[in-house]
C-alpha positions as CSV (number, residue, x, y, z in Angstrom):
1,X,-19.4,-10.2,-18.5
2,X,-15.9,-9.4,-17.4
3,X,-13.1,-11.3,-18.7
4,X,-10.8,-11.0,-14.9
5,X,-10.7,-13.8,-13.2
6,X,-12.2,-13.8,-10.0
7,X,-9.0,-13.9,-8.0
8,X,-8.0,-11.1,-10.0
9,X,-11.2,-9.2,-9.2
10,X,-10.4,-10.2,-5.5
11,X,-6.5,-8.9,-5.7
12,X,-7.6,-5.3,-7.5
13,X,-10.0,-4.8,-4.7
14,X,-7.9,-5.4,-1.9
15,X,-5.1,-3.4,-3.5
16,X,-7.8,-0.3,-3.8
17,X,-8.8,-0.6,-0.1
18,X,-5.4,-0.6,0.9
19,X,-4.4,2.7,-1.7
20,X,-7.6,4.3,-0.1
21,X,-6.6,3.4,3.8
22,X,-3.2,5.4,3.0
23,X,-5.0,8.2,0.6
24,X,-7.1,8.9,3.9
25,X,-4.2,8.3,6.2
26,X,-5.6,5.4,8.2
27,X,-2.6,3.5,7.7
28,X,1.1,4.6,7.1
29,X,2.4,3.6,3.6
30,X,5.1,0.9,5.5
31,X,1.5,-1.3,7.0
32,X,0.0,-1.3,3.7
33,X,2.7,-2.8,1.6
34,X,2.9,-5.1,4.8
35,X,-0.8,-5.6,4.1
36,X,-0.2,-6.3,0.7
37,X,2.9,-8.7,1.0
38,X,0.3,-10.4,3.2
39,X,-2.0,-11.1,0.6
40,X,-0.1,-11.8,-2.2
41,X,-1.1,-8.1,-4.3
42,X,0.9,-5.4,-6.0
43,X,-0.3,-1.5,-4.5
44,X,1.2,1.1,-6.4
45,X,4.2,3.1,-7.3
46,X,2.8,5.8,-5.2
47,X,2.4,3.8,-2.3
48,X,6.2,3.0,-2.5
49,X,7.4,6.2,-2.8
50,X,5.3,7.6,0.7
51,X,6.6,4.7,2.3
52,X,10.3,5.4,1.2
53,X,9.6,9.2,2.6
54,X,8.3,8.3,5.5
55,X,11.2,6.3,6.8
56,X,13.2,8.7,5.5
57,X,11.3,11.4,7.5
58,X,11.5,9.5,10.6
59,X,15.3,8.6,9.9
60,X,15.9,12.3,10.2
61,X,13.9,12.6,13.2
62,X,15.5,10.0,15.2
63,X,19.4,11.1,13.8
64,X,19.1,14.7,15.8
């Protein structure tokens, strides 16, 4: 028997869907910590780190 608490079995799972979604780019990095916030879970550092590239990349876009 596992020793995580159900909410904590919960949490992990909806933090992998979410790190999957981005992985297989259904959602930008920005909508999953969005996602996440939403549900009270932690993602990644990974997931972070797109997300601060991202709006870096589209910074860059929209300043030419």
């Amino acid at each position: 028997m596992s020793t995580v608490p159900k909410e904590g079995k919960a949490h992990r799972c909806v933090s992998l869907a979410l790190e999957h979604a981005v992985e297989r780019g259904k959602l930008k990095p920005f909508e999953a910590l969005e996602a996440a916030e939403h549900f009270g879970v932690q993602l990644q550092s990974w997931v972070q780190r797109q997300h601060d590239h991202y709006r870096a990349t589209n910074k860059a876009e929209t300043d030419r």
